[in-house]
MIFIPA-58768 format. One record per residue (C-alpha): residue in three letters; x, y, z; residue number from 1. Coordinates in steps of 0.5 Angstrom, whole numbers. Example, Ala and Ser with C-alpha at 12.3 -4.5 7.8 and 13.67 -1.06 7.14 Angstrom:
! residues 2
+------+-------+-------+-------+-----+
: type :    px :    py :    pz : seq :
+------+-------+-------+-------+-----+
:  ALA :    25 :    -9 :    16 :   1 :
:  SER :    27 :    -2 :    14 :   2 :
+------+-------+-------+-------+-----+
This chain:
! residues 319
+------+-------+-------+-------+-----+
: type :    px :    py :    pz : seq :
+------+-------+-------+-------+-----+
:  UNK :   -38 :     4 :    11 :   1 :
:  UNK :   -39 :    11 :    10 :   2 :
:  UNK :   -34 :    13 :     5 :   3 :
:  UNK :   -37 :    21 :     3 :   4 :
:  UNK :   -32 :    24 :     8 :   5 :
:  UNK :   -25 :    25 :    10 :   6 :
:  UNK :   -28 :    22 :    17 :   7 :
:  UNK :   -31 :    16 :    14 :   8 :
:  UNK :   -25 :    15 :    10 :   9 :
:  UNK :   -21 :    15 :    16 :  10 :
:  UNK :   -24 :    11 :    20 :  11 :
:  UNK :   -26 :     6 :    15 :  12 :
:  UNK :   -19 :     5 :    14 :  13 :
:  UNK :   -16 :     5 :    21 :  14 :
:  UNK :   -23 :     0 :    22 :  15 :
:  UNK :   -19 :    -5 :    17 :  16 :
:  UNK :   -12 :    -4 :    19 :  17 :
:  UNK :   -13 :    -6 :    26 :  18 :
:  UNK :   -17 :   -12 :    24 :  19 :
:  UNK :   -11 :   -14 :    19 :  20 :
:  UNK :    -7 :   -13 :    24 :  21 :
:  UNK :   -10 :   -18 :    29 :  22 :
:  UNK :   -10 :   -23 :    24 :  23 :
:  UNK :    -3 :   -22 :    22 :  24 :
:  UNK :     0 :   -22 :    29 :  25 :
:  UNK :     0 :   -29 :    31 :  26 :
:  UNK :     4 :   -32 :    25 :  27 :
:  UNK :     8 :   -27 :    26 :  28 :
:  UNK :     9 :   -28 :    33 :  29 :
:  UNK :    11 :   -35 :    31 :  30 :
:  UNK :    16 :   -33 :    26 :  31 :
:  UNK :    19 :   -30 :    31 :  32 :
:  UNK :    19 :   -35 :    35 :  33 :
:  UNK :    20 :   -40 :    30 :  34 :
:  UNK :    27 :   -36 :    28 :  35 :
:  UNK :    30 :   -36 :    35 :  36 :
:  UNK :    29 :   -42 :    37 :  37 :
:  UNK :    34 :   -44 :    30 :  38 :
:  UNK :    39 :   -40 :    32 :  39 :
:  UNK :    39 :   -41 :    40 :  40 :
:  UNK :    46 :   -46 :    39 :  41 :
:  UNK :    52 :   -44 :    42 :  42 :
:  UNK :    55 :   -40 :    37 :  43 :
:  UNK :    63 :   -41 :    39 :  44 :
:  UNK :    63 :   -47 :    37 :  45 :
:  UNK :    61 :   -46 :    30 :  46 :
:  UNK :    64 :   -45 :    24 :  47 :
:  UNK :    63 :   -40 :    19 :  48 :
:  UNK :    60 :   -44 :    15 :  49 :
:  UNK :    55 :   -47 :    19 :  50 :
:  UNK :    54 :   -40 :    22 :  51 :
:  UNK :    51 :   -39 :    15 :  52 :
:  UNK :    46 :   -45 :    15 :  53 :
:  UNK :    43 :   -44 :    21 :  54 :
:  UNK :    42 :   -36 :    19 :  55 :
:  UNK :    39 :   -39 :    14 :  56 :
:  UNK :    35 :   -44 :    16 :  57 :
:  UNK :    32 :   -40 :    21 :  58 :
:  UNK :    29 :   -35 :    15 :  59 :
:  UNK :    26 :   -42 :    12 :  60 :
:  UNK :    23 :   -43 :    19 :  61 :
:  UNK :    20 :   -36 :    20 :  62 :
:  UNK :    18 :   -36 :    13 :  63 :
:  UNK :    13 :   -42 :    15 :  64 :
:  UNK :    10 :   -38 :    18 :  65 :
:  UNK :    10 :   -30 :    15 :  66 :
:  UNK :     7 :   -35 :     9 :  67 :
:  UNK :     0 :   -36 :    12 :  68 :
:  UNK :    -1 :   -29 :    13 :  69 :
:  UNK :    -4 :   -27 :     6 :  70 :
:  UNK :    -8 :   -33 :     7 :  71 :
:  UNK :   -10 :   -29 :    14 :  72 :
:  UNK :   -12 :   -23 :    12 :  73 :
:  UNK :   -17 :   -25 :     6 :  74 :
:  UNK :   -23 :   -26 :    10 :  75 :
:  UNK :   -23 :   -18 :    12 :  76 :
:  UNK :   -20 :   -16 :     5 :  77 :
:  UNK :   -26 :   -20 :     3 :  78 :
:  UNK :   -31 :   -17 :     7 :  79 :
:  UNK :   -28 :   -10 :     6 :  80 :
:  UNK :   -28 :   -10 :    -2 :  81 :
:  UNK :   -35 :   -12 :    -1 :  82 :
:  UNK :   -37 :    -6 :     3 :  83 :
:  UNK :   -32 :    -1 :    -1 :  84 :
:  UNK :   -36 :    -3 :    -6 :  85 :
:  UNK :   -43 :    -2 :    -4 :  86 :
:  UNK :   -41 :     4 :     0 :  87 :
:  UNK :   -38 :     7 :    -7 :  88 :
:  UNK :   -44 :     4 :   -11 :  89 :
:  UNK :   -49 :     8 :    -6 :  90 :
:  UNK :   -45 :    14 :    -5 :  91 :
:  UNK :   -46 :    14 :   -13 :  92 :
:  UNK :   -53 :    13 :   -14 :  93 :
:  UNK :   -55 :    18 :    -7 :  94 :
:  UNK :   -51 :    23 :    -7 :  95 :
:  UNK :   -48 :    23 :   -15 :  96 :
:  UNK :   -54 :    22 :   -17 :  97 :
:  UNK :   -52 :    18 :   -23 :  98 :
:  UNK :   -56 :    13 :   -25 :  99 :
:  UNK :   -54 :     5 :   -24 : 100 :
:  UNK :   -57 :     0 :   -20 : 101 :
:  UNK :   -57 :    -2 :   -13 : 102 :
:  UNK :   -53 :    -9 :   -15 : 103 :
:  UNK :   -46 :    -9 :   -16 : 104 :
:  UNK :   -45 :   -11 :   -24 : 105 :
:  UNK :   -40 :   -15 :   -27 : 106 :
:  UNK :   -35 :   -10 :   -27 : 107 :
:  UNK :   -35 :   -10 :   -19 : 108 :
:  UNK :   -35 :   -17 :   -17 : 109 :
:  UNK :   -28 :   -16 :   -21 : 110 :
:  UNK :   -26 :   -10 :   -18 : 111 :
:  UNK :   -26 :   -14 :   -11 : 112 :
:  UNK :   -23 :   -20 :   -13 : 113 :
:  UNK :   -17 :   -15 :   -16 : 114 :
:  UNK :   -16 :   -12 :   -10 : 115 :
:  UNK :   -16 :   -17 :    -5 : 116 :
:  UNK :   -11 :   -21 :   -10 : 117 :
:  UNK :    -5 :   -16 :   -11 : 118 :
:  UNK :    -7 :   -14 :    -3 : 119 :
:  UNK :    -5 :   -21 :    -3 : 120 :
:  UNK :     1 :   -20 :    -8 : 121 :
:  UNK :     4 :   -14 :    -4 : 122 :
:  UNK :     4 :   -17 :     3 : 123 :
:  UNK :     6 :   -24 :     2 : 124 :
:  UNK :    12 :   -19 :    -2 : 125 :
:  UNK :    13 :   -15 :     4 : 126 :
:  UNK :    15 :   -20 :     8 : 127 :
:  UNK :    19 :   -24 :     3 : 128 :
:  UNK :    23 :   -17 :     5 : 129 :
:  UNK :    22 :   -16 :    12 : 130 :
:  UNK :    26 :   -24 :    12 : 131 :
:  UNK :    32 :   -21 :     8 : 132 :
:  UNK :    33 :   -16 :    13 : 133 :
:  UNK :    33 :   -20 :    19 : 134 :
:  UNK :    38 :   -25 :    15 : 135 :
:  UNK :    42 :   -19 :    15 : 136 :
:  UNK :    42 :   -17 :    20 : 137 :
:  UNK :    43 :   -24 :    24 : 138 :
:  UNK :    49 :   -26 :    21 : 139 :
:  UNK :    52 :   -18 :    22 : 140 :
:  UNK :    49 :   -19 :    29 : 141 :
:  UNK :    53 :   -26 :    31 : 142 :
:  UNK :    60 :   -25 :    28 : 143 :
:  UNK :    59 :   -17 :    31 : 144 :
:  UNK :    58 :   -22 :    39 : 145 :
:  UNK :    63 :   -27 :    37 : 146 :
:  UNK :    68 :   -21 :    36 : 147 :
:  UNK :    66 :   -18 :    42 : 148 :
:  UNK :    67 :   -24 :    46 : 149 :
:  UNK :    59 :   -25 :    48 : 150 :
:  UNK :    57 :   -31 :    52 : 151 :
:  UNK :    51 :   -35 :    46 : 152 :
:  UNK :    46 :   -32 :    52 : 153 :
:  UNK :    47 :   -25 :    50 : 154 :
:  UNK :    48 :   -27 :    43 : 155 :
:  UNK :    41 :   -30 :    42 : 156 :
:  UNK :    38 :   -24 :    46 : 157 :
:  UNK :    41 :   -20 :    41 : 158 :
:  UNK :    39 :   -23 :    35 : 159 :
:  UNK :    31 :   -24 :    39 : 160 :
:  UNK :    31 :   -17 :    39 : 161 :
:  UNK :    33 :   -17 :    32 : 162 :
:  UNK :    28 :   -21 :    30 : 163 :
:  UNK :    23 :   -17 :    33 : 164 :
:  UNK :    25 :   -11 :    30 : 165 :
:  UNK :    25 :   -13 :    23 : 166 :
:  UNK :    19 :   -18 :    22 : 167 :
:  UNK :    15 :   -15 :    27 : 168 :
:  UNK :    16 :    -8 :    28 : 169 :
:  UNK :    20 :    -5 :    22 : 170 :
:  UNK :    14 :    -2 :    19 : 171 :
:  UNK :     9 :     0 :    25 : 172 :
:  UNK :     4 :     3 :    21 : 173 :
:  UNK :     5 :    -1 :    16 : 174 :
:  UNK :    -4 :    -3 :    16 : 175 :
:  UNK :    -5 :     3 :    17 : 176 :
:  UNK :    -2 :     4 :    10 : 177 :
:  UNK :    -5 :    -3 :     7 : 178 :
:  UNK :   -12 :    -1 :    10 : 179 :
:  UNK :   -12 :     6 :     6 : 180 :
:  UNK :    -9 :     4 :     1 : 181 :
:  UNK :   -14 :    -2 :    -1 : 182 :
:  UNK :   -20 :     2 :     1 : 183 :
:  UNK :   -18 :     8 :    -4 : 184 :
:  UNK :   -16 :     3 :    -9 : 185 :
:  UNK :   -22 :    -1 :    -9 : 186 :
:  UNK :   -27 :     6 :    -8 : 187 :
:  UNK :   -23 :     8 :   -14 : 188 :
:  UNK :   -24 :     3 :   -19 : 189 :
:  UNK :   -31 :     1 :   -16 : 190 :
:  UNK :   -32 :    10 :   -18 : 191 :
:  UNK :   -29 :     8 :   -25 : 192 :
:  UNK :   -35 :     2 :   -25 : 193 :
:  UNK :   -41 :     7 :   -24 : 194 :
:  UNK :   -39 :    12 :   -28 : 195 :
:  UNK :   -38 :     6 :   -34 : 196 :
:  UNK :   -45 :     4 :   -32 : 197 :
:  UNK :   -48 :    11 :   -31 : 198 :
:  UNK :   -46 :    13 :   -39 : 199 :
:  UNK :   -42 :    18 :   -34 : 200 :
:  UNK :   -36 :    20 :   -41 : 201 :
:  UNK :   -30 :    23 :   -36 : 202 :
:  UNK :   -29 :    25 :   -28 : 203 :
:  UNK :   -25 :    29 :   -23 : 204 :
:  UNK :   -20 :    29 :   -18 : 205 :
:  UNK :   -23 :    32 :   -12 : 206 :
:  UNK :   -18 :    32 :    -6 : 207 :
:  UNK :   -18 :    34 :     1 : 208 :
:  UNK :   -16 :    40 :     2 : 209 :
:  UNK :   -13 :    42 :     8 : 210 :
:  UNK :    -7 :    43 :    13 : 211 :
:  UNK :    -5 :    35 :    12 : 212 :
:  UNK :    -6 :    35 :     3 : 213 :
:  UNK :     0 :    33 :     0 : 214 :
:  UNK :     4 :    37 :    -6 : 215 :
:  UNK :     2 :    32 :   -11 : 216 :
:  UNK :    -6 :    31 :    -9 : 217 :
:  UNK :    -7 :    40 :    -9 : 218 :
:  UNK :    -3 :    39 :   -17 : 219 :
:  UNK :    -8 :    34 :   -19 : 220 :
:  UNK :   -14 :    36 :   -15 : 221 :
:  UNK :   -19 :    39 :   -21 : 222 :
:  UNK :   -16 :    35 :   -27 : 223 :
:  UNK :   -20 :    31 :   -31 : 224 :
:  UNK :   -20 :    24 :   -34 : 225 :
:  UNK :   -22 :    20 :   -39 : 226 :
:  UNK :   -27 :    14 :   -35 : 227 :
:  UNK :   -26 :    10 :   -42 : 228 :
:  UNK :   -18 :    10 :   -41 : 229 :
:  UNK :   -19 :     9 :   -33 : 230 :
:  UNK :   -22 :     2 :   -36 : 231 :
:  UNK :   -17 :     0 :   -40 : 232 :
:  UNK :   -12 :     1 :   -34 : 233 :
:  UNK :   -15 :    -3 :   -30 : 234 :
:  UNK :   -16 :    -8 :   -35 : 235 :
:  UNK :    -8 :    -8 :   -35 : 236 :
:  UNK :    -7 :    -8 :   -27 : 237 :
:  UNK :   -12 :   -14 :   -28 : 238 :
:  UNK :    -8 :   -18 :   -31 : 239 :
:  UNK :    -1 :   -17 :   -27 : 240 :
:  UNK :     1 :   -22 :   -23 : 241 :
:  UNK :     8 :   -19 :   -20 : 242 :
:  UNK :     8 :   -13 :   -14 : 243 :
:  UNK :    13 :    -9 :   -18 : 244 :
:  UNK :    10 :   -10 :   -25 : 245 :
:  UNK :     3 :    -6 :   -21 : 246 :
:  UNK :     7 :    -1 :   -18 : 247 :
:  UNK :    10 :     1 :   -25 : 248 :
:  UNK :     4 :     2 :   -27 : 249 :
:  UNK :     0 :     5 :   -22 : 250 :
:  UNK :     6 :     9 :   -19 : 251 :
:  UNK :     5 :    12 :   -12 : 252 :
:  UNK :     9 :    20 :   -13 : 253 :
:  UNK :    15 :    21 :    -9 : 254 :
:  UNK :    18 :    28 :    -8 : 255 :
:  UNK :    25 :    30 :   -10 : 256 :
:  UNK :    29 :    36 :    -8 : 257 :
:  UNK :    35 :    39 :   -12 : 258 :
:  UNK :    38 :    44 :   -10 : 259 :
:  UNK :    32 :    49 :    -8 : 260 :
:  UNK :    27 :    45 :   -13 : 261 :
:  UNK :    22 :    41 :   -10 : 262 :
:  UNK :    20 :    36 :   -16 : 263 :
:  UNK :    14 :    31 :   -17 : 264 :
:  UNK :    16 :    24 :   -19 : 265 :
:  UNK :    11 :    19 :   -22 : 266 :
:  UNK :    15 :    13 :   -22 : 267 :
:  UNK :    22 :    16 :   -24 : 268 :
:  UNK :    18 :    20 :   -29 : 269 :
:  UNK :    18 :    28 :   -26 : 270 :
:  UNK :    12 :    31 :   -27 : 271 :
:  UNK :    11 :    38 :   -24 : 272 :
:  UNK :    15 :    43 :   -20 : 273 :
:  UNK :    12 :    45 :   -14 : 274 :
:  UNK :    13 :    53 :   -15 : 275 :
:  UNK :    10 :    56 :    -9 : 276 :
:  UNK :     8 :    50 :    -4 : 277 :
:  UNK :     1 :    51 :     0 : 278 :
:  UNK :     4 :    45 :     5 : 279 :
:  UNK :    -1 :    46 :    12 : 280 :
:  UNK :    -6 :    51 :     9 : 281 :
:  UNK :   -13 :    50 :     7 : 282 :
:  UNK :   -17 :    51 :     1 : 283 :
:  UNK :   -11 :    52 :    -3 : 284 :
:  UNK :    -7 :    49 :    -8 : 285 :
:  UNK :    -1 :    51 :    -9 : 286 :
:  UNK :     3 :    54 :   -16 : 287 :
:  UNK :     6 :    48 :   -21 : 288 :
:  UNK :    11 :    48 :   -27 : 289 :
:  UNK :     8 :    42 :   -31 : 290 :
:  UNK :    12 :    36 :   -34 : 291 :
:  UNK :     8 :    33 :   -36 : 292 :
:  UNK :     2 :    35 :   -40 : 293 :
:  UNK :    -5 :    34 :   -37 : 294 :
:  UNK :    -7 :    29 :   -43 : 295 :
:  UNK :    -1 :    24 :   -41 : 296 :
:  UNK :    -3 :    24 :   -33 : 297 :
:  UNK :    -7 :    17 :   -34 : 298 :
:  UNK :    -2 :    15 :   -38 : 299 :
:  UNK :     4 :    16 :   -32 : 300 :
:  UNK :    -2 :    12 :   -28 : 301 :
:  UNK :    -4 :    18 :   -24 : 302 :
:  UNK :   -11 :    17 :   -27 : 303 :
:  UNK :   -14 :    16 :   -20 : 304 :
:  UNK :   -13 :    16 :   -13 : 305 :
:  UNK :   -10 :    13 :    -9 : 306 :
:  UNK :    -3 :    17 :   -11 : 307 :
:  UNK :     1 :    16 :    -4 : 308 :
:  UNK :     2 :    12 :     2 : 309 :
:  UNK :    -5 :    15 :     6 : 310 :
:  UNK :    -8 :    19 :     0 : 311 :
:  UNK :   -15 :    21 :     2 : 312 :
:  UNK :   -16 :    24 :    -5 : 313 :
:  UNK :   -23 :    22 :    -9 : 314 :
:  UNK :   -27 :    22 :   -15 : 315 :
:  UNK :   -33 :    25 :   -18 : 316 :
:  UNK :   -37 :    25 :   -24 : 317 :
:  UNK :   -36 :    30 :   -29 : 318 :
:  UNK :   -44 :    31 :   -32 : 319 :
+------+-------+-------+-------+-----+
C-alpha cells in the first residue's frame, strides 16, 4: 500500500471499497430477499393493524441480515488497518526521515483496533438507518396501492424495488466513502504515533492542491498542531462507543451558504469564511475570514484529516 500520494491514496481506497462491498453484498441480498418474502401477502385483506405488523416484522427479518455485515467487513478492515499502518509507518521512516523503528509500537497495535471498531460502529449505524427508510417507505408504498386499487402482485413489485432502493442502493458510493474515510483516519493517527515515537513536537496540514480540493482542506493546508494534543484525541475517541459521539468529536466540515457568504462548519461550530474560492484551481488556497482562531482548530476536531467525506489531506512532521 503506497499511501505517499494522492494516486496511491486513491487506489488504495478504491482497492478496499470494492473488497467491503463484495463482503456486504450477500447479506444484503438477503436482506432484501428476506423483507420481501414477509411483506408478499395479500394486502387487500389486511387490517391497518396487521399492515403495521408485517411492515414491521419485515424490518426484524432483513435486520437478521444487515447485522452480520460489520462482522463481514472485519477481516479486510483488519487487513487493511495493518497495511495502513505499515505504509504510514514506512513512509515516515523513508521519506520523513523521522527516526522510529520498522515495528508497529503499542500506540499502532491501538490505532488498528480503533479504526476497525468505530468502522464497525458507523456501518452497523448506517444500516440501522437504511431499515428506517425502507420502514417508511413500505408502509407509504402499501397504503399508496391499496388507494389506487393495485392488484398484491404489483404492490409486492413496488415495495421490491423499494427494498432495493433503500437497503441496497440508497447510498451507491457508500464504500467508497467508507474505504476513504478509513484509510485517512488510521494513516492520520498512525502519522500521530510516529511523530510521538520520532521526539517529533508539532506537524502540518499538507493537502492536495488541485481542481478537486475542497474549501475546507486549502483553509487548513499549512497550519500546525500540537502531536501532544492529537494524542490526547485520540485517547478520547478511543474511548467512545457511540457513532454520533465520534462524529461530534471529530467532525466532518460542512459548507453553509447565507446569502452570498459561503461558511465553514465544524459541527455547527462556523469556522471560517470563504472570501475568495479558489474551487477548480491548482496550487491555490484561496482567501478566509477566520472564526476561529488557528489555536482552537484541534479543539473543534479539525486537528488531522480526514475533514470530509473523500478527503485526501495528509500530514507531515514539522522538524
Amino acid at each position: 500500500m503506497d499511501l505517499g500520494s494522492p494516486q496511491g491514496f486513491d487506489r488504495a481506497s478504491a482497492l478496499l471499497a470494492a473488497r467491503l462491498r463484495r463482503s456486504a453484498a450477500p447479506a444484503e441480498a438477503d436482506a432484501l430477499r428476506e423483507a420481501v418474502a414477509v411483506l408478499d401477502v395479500d394486502w387487500g385483506r389486511t387490517t391497518a393493524a396487521q399492515r403495521r405488523r408485517l411492515v414491521a416484522e419485515s424490518l426484524v427479518a432483513a435486520g437478521r441480515s444487515t447485522a452480520l455485515i460489520p462482522k463481514r467487513i472485519e477481516v479486510p478492515l483488519g487487513d487493511a488497518a495493518t497495511a495502513v499502518v505499515n505504509a504510514t509507518r514506512a513512509h515516515s521512516r523513508q521519506v520523513q526521515a523521522l527516526a522510529i523503528g520498522a515495528r508497529f509500537n503499542a500506540l499502532d497495535h491501538r490505532v488498528a483496533r480503533h479504526i476497525v471498531k468505530a468502522q464497525g460502529l458507523f456501518v452497523r449505524d448506517e444500516y440501522g438507518r437504511r431499515l428506517d427508510a425502507f420502514g417508511r417507505e413500505a408502509r407509504q408504498v402499501v397504503a399508496s396501492g391499496l388507494e389506487r386499487g393495485l392488484g398484491s402482485s404489483d404492490i409486492a413489485g413496488e415495495l421490491e424495488s423499494a427494498a432495493r432502493a433503500a437497503l441496497i442502493e440508497r447510498a451507491p458510493f457508500y464504500w467508497e466513502v467508507v474505504a476513504s474515510a478509513f484509510i485517512g483516519q488510521g494513516r492520520s493517527f498512525a502519522q500521530v504515533s510516529s511523530y510521538a515515537e520520532a521526539g517529533v513536537q508539532r506537524y502540518r496540514i499538507e493537502a492536495v492542491l488541485d481542481e478537486r480540493t475542497t474549501h475546507i482542506c486549502r483553509y487548513l493546508h499549512g497550519k500546525t498542531f500540537a502531536v501532544a494534543d492529537a494524542l490526547r484525541k485520540f485517547d478520547q475517541v478511543e474511548r467512545l462507543e457511540q457513532p454520533e459521539d465520534i462524529k461530534r468529536l471529530l467532525p466532518w466540515v460542512r459548507e453553509r451558504l447565507d446569502g452570498d457568504r459561503l461558511t465553514l462548519h465544524g459541527g455547527g461550530v462556523p469556522i471560517a469564511d470563504v472570501t475568495r474560492s479558489a474551487l477548480g484551481r491548482r496550487d491555490d488556497v484561496g482567501e478566509f475570514q477566520p472564526h476561529v482562531s488557528d489555536d482552537r482548530l484541534g479543539d473543534a476536531g479539525l486537528g488531522f484529516p480526514p475533514f470530509h467525506g473523500l478527503c485526501r489531506s495528509t500530514t507531515l512532521a514539522v522538524v
